[in-house]
Each structure stands twice: as structure tokens, then as C-alpha cells.
N, C-alpha and C positions, 0 to 999 in steps of 0.2 A: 443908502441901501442897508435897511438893518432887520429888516425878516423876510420871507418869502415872499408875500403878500406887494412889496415895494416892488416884485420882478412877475407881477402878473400884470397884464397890460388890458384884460378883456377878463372879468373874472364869470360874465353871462358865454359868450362863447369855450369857455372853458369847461363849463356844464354840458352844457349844449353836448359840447366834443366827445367826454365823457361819456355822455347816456349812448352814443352809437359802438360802442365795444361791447365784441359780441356776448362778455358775459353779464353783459345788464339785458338779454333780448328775450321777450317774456316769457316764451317755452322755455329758460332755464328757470323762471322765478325767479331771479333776483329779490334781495330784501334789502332793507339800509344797509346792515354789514358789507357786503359785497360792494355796491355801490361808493360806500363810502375810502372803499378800499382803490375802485377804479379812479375816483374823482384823487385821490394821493398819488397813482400813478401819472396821472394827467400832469399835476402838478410840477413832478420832475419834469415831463417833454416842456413843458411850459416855461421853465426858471433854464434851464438848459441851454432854448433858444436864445431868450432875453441875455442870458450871459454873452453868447456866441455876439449878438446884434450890438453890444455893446463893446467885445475885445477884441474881437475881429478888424474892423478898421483901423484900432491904435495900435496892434501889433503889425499889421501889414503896414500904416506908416513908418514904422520903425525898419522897416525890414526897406523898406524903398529908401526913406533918406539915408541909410546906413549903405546902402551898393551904390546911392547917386555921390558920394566922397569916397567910398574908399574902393566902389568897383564890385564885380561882381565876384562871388567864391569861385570861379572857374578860373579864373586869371591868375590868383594862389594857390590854390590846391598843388600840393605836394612840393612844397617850398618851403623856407623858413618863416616865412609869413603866415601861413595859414594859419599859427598856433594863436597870434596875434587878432587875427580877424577873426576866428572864433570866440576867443574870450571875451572880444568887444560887442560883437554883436550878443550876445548872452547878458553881461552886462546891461545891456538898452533892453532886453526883453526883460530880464527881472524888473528891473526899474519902472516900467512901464507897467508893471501888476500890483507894482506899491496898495494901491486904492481898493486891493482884492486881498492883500497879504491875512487880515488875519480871516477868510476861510481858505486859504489857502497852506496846507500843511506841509509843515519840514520839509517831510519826506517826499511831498509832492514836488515841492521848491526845487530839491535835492535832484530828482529825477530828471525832471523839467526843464528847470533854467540853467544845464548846465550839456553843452554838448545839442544845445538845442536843433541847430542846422535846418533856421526858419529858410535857408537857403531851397530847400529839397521841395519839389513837388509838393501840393496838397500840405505841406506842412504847418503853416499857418494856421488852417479851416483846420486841423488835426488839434492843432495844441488849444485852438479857443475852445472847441465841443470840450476839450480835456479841462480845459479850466471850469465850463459851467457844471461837468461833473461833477466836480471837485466841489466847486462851490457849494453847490446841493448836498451832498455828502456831509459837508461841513456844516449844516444848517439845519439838518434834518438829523443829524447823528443822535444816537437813543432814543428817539422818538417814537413812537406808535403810530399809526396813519390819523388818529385822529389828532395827537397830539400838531403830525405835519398841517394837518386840514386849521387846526387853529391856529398856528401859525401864519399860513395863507390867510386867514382870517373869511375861512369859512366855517360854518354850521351844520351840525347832524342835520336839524330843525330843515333849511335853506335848500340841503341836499336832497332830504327825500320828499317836497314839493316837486324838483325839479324828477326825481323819478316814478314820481305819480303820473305826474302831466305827460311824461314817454311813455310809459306804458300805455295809458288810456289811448295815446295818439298812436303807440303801434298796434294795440288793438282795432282802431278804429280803421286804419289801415287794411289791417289782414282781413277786414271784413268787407272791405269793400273789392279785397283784390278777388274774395271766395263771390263774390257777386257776379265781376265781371267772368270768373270763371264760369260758374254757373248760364250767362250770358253769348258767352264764345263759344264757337262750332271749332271742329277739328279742322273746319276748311280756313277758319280764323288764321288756327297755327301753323299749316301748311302754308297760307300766304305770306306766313314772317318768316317760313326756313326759306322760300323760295326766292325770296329779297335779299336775305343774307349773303345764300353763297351763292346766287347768280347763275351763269349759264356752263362756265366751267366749275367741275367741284367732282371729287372723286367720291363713288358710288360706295364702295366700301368704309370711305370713311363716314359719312352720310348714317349710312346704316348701322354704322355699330356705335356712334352717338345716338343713337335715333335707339337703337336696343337699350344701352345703358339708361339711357333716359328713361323709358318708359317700365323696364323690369329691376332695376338695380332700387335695394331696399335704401342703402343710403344716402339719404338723404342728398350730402353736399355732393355726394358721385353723381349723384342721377339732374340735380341742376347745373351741376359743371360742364355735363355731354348737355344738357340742353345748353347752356350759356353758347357752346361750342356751335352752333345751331343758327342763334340770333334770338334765341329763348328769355321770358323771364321766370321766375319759378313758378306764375300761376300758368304759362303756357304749357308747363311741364306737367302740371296735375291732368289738364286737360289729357294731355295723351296718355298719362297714364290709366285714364277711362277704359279707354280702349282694352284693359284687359278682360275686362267686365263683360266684354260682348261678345265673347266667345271667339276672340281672333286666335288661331296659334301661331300667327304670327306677327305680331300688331306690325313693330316693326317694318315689316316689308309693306305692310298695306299701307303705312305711314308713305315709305319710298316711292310705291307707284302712285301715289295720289300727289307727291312732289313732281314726279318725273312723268305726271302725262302728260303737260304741255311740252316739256322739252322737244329739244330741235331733232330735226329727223335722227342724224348724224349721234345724236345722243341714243332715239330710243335703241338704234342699232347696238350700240355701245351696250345697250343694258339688255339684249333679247334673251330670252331665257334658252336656256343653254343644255346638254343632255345633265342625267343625276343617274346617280345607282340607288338600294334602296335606301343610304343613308340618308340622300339629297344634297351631295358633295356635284359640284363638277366635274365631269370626267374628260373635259377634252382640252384642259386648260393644261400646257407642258409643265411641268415639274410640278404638280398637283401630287399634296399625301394625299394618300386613301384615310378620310378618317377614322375609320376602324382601327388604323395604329396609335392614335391618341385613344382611343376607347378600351384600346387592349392593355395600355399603360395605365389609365383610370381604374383599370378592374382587378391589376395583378400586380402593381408597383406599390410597393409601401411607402412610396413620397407622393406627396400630397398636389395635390392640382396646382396648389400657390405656387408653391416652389418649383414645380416645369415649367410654370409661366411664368416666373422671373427670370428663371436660366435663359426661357427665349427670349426675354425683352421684352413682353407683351403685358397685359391686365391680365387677369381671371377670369373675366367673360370674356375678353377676346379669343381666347384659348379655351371656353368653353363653346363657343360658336365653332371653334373649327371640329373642337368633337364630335358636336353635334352634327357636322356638316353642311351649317346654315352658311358657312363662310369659307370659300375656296383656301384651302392654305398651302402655299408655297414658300418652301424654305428656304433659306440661306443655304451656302455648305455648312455655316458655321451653326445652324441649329440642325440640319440632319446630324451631323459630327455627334453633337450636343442627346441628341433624342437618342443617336444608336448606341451612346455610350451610356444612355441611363437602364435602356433593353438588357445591355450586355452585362453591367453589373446586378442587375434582378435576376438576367437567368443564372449567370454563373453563381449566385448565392443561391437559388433554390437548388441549383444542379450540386454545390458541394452539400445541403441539407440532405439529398438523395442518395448519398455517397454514404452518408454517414448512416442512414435509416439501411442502405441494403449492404454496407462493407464491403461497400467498391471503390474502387481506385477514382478519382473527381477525374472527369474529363471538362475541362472550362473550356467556352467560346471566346473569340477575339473578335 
């Protein structure tokens, strides 16, 4: 072993690996640079493993015949012993990395093979991945990614064939997926969410992947709720059609076109229910009126995001409840939460009023 290149085992699946990180994927445009930059980070996961597959078994022998004579560290621990069997065992691990010593630094040695206690859980699999660090560290030090890439004894040249040929095939790809979209009906996608989650599955949650999905701008947000689903991302463009056709509420027309076969016992579950004129339920127990999140939207100087992280939620999920599109019942600990953000808005406008008319502040609790 005397360059990198001798700790790559697969130098075609190493490409391969390479081209699927997400910043070679063609809506970034990757060019050689980048690319060539990923194919160097590859190379470390690469030499790293190869370390591990190779120090791993000789140090966990050492660590077996060393407790098969002299017993295991439980037996000494906290005896006069113990100082004895430590240093011994420590000894047999340096010794055993002789074949690695020179990328293996001082300070590393220092660290490492002294106080080792390959006795402890996971310690072993700890100290190999440390060695192949190491080793790489050692190998690559002052180098430049191309400089590492020659090393491995790859090619700028070599490199960007190989990210020709990805791109063209993820192209060829995305075009065939905008086909099949083109191709599928929304009763398509209905019949894969219907598969997914089966006959039990909670309607709320249903529908508010089913919102994100089809409204939410970004991207990985709006294929994550569809993932959620039994989605792939071209199932997701589909529904997102749906905005196009004049639904105001795709969404839900998504939901009833899932839930009209369902079982009686089900549609009961889902019957629509009374609404005010937000379109909130009104006869669900401990139901806000959403007009108190609307009232907070309109006269709170904190921001939607951040009420909706105090309650634990998204930002659409807590604009659905403003809107009313989604029943919301609190915890105590988000009413708590919600009446103490009220009471610090008014009590700040109320001492502003105090000070405009030269009255004495009367604050609320």
C-alpha cells in the first residue's frame, strides 16, 4: 500500500457512486470542477472503508487472544492489575498497526494507542474507522482534489465521460418520467395513495400531506408529503394539476376521491360536519374558533413561522387551522402558549397607549 489508488477496490463503481450526489443532479448543472470535487470526496468514503476491512479483524484478534490468557478487563478493574493489563493490551494494538505506522501520525499514535481500552463497546469498529481517517489524512495532506484524484490514479479526462454519460441518462430519465406524467390520470394517483395507507389511516393526516404536496412551493417539502403518501415525484406533479382547474380546494377533492370507496364505518368517520363562516368545525370539543389565529396574524408582530414552531407544527399546518380548513384543538400547553403570546401584544400596545394619552398602563395577565 503506497497510494490511494492500491485502497480502491472498484474504481468503475466508485464513479458510478459518485455521479448520484445530489450536487452533480442536472438542475444544479454541475460542470467538471464540482464533479471532480465529488469524485475526491468519494474517494475518502472509499480508502476509509478499505482501511476499516483490513484493521478491523487484526485488531479484534488481538483484542480476543489477549482476554483468551489473561481474562477479561472486568475481572481487574480496579485492582492492582489493571495497570498491567492495560499497558499490555495497548502494546499488542500499537504493534499490530506497525504495517500502517508511517501514515499514521505521532500524535495520532499518541492519542490512540495509549489508554486504548479496545475492551469497551464498539471500541474496536471506533478505533479502525479512526485509523482509516487517519490514514487518508496522511495521504492526501496538501493536496488539492485533483492532486488526490491523481493519486487514485484517476483523470479530469475519465471523470467528465463519466459525467456526460449521467447527465444524458438523467436527462433521458426526467423525460420519460414527464411522459408517463403526461400519461397518468389523477385516478392513477389516487389508486397508489389508496395502496399505501390502506383501510385504517388518519384523515387529517391524509389531507395535510395531500395540501403540502399539491400547494407547498418547495420543492423537497411537497415530494416528502407526497413520499408520505406512497408518492413518487412525478405522482406529485400530477396532483399538483389540480390547481389549474379551478379547485379551491384541491386537496380535499383529492381526499374524497380516496375515501369514496372506503368502508361504511369510515365514510361516517369523515361526514361533514357543521362550519361557521370560516369553515372551522364547530362541534368538535375543545375546537379554537379560528378567527383567534387570524386575529394574531393580523395584529401580532411575530411572524406565522415562529407561532408555529412554539406550537410544534409546520407553517401550513398552522395556516390551515387559520384558515379553518383544519379543526384545531390544543393542547393546554399550546393554549398556555397562544394566550401568552395575546397577552404580551396587548399588554405592549396597551403600555404604547399609555404613553400617546399620559395614563397610568393598566396591563392584562
Amino acid at each position: 500500500m503506497s497510494t490511494l489508488e492500491d485502497l480502491i477496490p472498484d474504481r468503475d463503481a466508485l464513479l458510478l457512486n459518485a455521479m448520484k450526489h445530489p450536487g452533480l443532479h442536472p438542475k444544479r448543472n454541475p460542470d467538471l470542477e464540482q464533479a471532480m470535487k465529488v469524485v475526491a470526496n468519494e474517494i475518502e468514503g472509499v480508502v476509509v472503508l478499505a482501511m476499516i476491512d483490513r484493521v478491523q479483524p487484526v485488531v479484534q484478534e488481538v483484542l480476543d487472544n489477549y482476554t483468551l490468557f489473561n481474562g477479561d478487563y472486568a475481572d481487574v478493574e480496579g485492582t492492582p492489575e489493571a495497570s498491567d493489563y492495560e499497558s499490555g493490551l495497548d502494546d499488542m494494538f500499537e504493534e499490530c498497526l506497525e504495517p500502517y505506522e508511517k501514515y499514521l501520525s505521532a500524535d495520532w499514535l499518541a492519542t490512540h494507542t495509549i489508554d486504548s481500552r479496545l475492551w469497551d463497546e464498539d471500541a474496536v469498529v471506533k478505533l479502525s474507522k479512526s485509523v482509516g481517517l487517519e490514514v487518508f489524512k496522511q495521504m492526501s495532506y496538501g493536496k488539492s482534489p485533483s492532486k488526490v484524484l491523481s493519486s487514485a490514479g484517476f483523470l479530469g479526462a475519465e471523470i467528465e465521460v463519466y459525467l456526460t454519460q449521467h447527465l444524458a441518462a438523467k436527462s433521458q430519465e426526467q423525460a420519460e418520467k414527464m411522459a408517463k406524467r403526461d400519461e397518468q390520470s389523477i385516478e392513477d394517483v389516487v389508486a397508489v395513495i389508496r395502496e399505501h395507507i390502506g383501510n385504517q389511516f388518519d384523515f387529517l393526516d391524509v389531507y395535510s400531506n395531500l395540501e403540502l404536496a399539491i400547494e407547498e412551493d418547495d420543492e423537497i417539502l411537497a415530494n416528502g408529503a407526497g413520499a408520505r403518501l406512497g408518492l413518487e415525484d412525478v405522482d406529485v406533479k400530477t396532483l399538483q394539476l389540480l390547481q389549474f382547474e379551478g379547485h379551491a380546494d384541491a386537496a380535499q377533492v383529492v381526499l374524497d376521491m380516496v375515501t369514496a370507496d372506503a368502508p361504511e364505518k369510515k365514510k361516517k368517520t369523515r361526514a361533514k360536519k357543521p362550519r361557521d363562516d370560516k369553515g372551522a368545525r364547530q362541534d368538535v370539543d375543545g375546537a379554537l374558533n379560528p378567527k383567534v389565529l387570524e386575529m394574531i396574524k393580523e395584529h401580532s408582530a411575530v411572524k406565522d413561522t415562529v407561532v408555529a414552531q412554539k406550537l410544534g407544527v409546520s407553517r401550513a399546518t398552522y395556516g390551515n387551522w387559520g384558515k379553518g380548513k383544519v379543526t384545531f384543538v390544543p393542547t393546554n400547553e399550546q393554549t398556555a402558549m397562544l394566550r401568552e403570546q395575546v397577552v404580551a401584544d396587548v399588554n405592549g400596545l396597551l403600555e404604547a397607549l399609555s404613553l400617546i394619552d399620559g395614563t397610568p398602563l393598566t396591563a392584562v395577565a
